[in-house]
N, C-alpha and C positions, 0 to 999 in steps of 0.2 A: 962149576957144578959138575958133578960126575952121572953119569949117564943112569946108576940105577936109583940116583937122588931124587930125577929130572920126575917122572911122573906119578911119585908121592909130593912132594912142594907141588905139580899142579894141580890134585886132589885137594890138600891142604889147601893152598890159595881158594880153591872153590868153594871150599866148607866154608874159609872166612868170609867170602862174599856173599854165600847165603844167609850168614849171620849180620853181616849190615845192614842200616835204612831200609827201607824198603823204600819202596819207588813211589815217585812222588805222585803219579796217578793212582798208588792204590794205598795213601793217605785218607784217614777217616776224616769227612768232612769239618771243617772248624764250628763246633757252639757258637751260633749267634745269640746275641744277647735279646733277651723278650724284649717286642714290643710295647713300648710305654704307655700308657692309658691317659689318653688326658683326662684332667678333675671333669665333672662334670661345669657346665654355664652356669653363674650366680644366677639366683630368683631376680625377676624381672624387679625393680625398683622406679616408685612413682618418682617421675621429674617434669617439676613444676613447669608453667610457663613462665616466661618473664614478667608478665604481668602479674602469675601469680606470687612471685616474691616480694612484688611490692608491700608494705604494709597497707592494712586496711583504709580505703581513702579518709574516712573518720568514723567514729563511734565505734571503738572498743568490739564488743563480740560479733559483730555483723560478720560474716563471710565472704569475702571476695567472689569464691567459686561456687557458692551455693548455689544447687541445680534449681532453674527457675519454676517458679508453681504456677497453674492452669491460667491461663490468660483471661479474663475477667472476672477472675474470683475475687474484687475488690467492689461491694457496693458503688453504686451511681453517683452518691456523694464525697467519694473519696479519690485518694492518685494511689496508683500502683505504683511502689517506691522497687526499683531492682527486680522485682518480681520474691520480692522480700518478706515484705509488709505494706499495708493501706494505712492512710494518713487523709485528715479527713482536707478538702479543698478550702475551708473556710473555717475562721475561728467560728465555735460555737457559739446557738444562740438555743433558751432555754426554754421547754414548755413542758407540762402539768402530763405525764405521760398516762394519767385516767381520764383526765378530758381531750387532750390534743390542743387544749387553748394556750399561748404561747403569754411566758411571765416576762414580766416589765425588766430590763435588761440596765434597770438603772439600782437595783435592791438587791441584797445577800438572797438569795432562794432559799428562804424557810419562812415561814409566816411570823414569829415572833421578832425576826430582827426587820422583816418589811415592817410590820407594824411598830417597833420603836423609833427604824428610822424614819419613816414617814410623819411619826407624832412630833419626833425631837427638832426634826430639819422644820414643818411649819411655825416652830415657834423660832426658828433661828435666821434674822435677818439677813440676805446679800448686798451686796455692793447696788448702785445704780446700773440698770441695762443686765442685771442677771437672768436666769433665762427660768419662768416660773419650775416651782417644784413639780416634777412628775408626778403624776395618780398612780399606784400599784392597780391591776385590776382587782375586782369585786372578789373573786375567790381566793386571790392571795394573802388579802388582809385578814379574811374571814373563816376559810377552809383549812383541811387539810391537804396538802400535794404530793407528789413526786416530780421532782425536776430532773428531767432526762435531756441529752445534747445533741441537735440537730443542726446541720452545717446546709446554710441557706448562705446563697450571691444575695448581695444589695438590702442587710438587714443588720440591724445596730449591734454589734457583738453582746454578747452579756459579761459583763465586770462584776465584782464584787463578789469575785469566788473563792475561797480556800480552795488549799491542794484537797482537803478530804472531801471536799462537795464536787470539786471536778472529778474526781478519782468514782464518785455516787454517779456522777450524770452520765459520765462516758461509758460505766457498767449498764446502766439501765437504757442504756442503745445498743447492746449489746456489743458494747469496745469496750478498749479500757486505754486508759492513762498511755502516752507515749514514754519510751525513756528515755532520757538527753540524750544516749546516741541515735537510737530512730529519728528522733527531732532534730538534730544538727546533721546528720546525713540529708533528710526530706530537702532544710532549709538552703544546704547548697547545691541542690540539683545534679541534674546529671554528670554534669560539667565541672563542679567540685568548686564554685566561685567563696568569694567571701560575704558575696550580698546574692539576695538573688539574680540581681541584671547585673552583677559584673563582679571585678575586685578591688574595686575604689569605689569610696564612699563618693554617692552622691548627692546633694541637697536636696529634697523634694521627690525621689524617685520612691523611696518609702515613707509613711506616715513616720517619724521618729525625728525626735532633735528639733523638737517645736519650739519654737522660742518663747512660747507662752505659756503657764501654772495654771492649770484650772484652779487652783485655791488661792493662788495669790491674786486673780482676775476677780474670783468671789468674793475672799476673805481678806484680801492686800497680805495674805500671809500663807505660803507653798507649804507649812509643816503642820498645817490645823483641818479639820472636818473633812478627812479624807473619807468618810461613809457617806456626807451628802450626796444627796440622789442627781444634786445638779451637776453635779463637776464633771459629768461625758458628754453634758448636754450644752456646754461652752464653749463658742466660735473667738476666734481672733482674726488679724483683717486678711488670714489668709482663710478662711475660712473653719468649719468642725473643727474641733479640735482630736474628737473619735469619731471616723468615718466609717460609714458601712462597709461590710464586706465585697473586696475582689475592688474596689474604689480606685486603685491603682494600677492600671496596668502592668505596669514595670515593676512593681512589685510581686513578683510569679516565680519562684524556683518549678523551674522547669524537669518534667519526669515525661518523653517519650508521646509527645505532644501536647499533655497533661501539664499540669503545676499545681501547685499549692501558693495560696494568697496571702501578702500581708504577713507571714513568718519573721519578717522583721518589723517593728514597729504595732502601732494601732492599740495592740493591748499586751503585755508580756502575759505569756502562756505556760500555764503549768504545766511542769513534763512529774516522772517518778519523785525525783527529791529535790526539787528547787521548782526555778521560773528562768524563761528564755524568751530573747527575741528583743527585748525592749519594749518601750509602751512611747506614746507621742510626744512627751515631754520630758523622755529621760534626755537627759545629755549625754549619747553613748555613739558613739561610733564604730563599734566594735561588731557590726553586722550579724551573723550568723551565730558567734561567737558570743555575744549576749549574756550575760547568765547570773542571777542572782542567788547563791546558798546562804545568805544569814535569816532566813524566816521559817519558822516551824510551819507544818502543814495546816494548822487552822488557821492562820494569818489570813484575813481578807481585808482588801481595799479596792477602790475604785477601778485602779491600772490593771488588776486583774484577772484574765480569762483565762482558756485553752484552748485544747482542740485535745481530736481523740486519734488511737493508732488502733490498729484491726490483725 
């Protein structure tokens, strides 16, 4: 390089190194990418217990988790079922709800069929050792009534009900009719059994699976004068053959010290559309479970009573 080249190439070189990068400290800071927003938290969702997944223990619309209602809001003759519904302690027994006089629990409650079967059974002979025809009282045969249902320990149930006279009496107590599920939940207690005292059948601990026909003890024949007044009032050698109520101890579906009596056996009880429970002489083993739908709701005979739900 020659001497008067030397200090324009150093100008030059300057100029180009003005025009280069700039320097790394005085670089515009790098675009960070915006902070991401997380979604907001899902809406809180109900999650059951385990128990509540279960299906209901029996009877259809009942609620598992139904918040419980006021603690003695169930009349004195009744069990508070879950805190659900009342169910009364004792099959019904029927009295005249203008006088309070209580009707003979051996006759359909209305006066015209007391009075035919009372006329027709006196002219219709039993067997030897039957047990005399019942008397209706004086105002049954005579008057007019309302027969309303009252749930009494240690009194003869009343049979001889249709569904539509049970569905009359339990309104005019101010209840009304059970429906198979209320009635089959009551029957297996807290505890969910198949009988009331347990889940095997067993002989004697309920009235039911008697080995003896009120009609055929009468009549020597189980399929005839099922409206006779006598046939709840016939013992065999074990004894009654319809026993008063609560009669069994052991027969108690248990509800929170409470129970309901006799829900198996003694008399099959109308519920909404049929009849449950068995009566003494069915041959059923089927406990709880019980249950007969081939009879229209006027159907009455002897094995027939209820009980009322609230």
């Amino acid at each position: 390089m020659s001497r008067r080249s030397g200090p324009a190439a150093l100008v030059g070189l300057c100029v180009a190194c003005s025009r280069g990068e700039p320097d790394v400290e005085q670089r515009a800071p790098a675009r960070q990418p915006a902070p991401s927003i997380p979604p907001p938290p899902p809406e809180l969702l109900y999650l059951p217990s385990a128990e509540a997944e279960l299906p209901p223990p029996v009877g259809g619309g009942l609620l598992p988790g139904a918040p419980p209602l006021p603690i003695g809001r169930c009349p004195a003759d009744m069990v508070d079922v879950r805190g659900e519904f009342c169910i009364d302690r004792y099959e019904v027994e029927l009295f005249d709800l203008g006088s309070s006089q209580a009707l003979s629990p051996y006759y359909h409650p209305t006066r015209g069929q007391t009075r035919a079967s009372f006329t027709r059974y006196r002219a219709i002979a039993a067997r030897k050792g039957a047990p005399e025809l019942p008397s209706p009282p004086p105002f049954q045969l005579e008057s007019d009534f309302q027969p309303a249902a009252r749930s009494r320990a240690n009194v003869i149930p009343s049979g001889y009900l249709s569904g539509i006279v049970a569905k009359q009496v339990c309104e005019r107590a101010g209840k009304r009719l059970c429906s198979y599920a209320e009635w089959l939940t009551a029957c297996r207690g807290e505890a969910r059994r198949a009988f009331p005292y347990g889940d095997r059948y067993e002989a004697g601990a309920c009235n039911v699976h008697r080995d003896s026909h009120p009609a055929a003890l009468l009549h020597g024949n189980a399929s005839i004068h099922h409206l006779d007044p006598r046939l709840n009032r016939v013992a065999d050698a074990e004894g009654p053959l319809l026993r008063p109520t609560g009669s069994l101890p052991r027969c108690k579906s248990v509800w929170n010290q409470d129970g309901a009596f006799d829900m198996v056996g003694n008399l099959d009880e109308w519920v909404e559309d049929s009849f449950a429970g068995g009566f003494y002489a069915r041959g059923t083993r089927d406990g709880c479970e019980a249950r007969i739908r081939s009879h229209p709701p006027d159907y009455f005979d002897y094995s027939l009573g209820t009980r009322c739900c609230r």
